[in-house]
N, C-alpha and C positions, 0 to 999 in steps of 0.2 A: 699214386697214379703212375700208369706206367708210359715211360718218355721213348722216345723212337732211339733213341741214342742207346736205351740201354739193351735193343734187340739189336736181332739181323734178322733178312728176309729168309725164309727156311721153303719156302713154295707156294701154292696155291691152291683152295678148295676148289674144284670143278663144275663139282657135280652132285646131287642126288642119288642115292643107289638105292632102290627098293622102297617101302614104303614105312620102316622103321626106323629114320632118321637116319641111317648111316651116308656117311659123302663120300666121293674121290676125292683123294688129297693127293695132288705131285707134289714131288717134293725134289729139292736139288741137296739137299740137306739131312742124313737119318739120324742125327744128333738124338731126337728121341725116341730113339730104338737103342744106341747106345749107351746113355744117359740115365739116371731116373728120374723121366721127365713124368711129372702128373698132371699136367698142363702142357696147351701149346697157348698161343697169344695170337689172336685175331683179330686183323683193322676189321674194324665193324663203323661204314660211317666215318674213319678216320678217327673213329676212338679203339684202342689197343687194348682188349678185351680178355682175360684168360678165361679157358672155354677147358673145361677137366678131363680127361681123356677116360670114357670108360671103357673098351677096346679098340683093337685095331689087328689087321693082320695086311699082308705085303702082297697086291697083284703082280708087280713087277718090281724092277730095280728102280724105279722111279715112282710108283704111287703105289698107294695103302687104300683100303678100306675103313675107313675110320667113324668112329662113334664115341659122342661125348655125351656126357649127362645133362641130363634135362630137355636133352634135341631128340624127341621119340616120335618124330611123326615126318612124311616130305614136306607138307607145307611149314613145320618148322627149320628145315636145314637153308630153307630159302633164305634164310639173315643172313647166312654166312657160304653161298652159292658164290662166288667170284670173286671173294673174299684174299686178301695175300695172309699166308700166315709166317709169322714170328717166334724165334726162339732168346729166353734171355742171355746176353752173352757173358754174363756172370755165372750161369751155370754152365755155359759149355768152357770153361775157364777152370772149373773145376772136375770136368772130363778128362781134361790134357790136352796134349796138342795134337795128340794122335785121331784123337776122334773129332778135330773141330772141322769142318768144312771150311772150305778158303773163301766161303760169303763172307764167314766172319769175319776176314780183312780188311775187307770193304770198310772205306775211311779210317785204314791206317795211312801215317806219315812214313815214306819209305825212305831210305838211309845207305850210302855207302858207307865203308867200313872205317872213314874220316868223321860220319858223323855230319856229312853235307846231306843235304834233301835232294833226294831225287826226285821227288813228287807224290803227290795222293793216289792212293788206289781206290780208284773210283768204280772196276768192273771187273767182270772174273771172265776170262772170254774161255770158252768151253768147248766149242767149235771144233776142236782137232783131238788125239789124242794125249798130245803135248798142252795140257793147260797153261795160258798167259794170266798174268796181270797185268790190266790196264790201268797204265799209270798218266795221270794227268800233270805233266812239267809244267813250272811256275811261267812260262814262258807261253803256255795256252797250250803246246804240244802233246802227242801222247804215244806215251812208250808203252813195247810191249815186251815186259820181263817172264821168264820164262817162271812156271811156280815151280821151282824144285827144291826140294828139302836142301840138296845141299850148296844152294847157293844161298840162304838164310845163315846168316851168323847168329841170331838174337834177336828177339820177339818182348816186346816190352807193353804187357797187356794195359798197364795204368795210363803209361803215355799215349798207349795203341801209336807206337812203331816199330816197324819191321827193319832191320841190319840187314844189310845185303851185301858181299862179297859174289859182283859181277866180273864176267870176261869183258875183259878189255874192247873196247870198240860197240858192246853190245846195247849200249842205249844209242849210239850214231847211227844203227839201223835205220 
């Protein structure tokens, strides 16, 4: 069975397209376009569901056309119409780090370069062109570290925590 722990949230089904089962899928995530993904994972209900991917192609930078097997009608795409969808992050582990989206960090334990906790990353803010993490301090607080490659020293997938070598003063913000 597959457990919430071992995804991350990759987007959302929309919609219906046409009358051959295909759906709009956003997605904040194209892990699988870069990946060999054959599956995505669908809360269906609150059960985590793999749903097999028989094509797909790209409206935009953010949603696909998508069509899976066995969903060949509109009143069947309706199970999974407002549906969130999921990617395992065992496979996007085996991507690299290049192609994982920073959903995937969500609930890592973040770390300066002592090895002290700075807090959980609870949210990816996306907001600007500058992407934060939103990090929630053991104190109720919440910081917002900048995601940039080069303030990450080390990414430790099994403990899921992130090393961070920050500027000075910048969680006082």
């Amino acid at each position: 069975m597959i457990q919430y722990s071992d995804v991350y949230n990759i987007g959302t089904i929309t919609k219906a397209h046409g009358l051959q089962g295909e759906v709009v899928f956003n997605f904040s995530d194209d892990i699988f376009d870069t990946t060999d993904a054959d599956y995505l994972i669908i809360d269906v209900d609150g059960i985590l569901v793999p749903f097999f991917i028989s094509e797909y192609r790209f409206r935009s930078s953010a949603s696909a056309l998508m069509k899976f097997d066995h969903i060949e009608s509109a009143e069947q795409t309706q199970q999974i119409v407002g549906c969130d969808v999921y990617f395992e992050k065992s496979k996007a582990q085996e991507a690299g780090t290049d192609e994982m989206s920073l959903n995937y960090f969500i609930g890592f334990t973040m770390l300066d370069e002592q090895g002290e906790k700075i807090g959980e990353i609870t949210d990816i803010d996306d907001k600007t062109d500058n992407w934060l993490f939103v990090v929630e301090r053991d104190n109720g607080d919440e910081a917002l570290v900048p995601a940039q490659e080069s303030f990450i020293v080390d990414i430790n997938h099994e403990k899921r925590t992130m090393t961070m070598d920050l500027p000075i003063g910048l969680l006082d913000l």
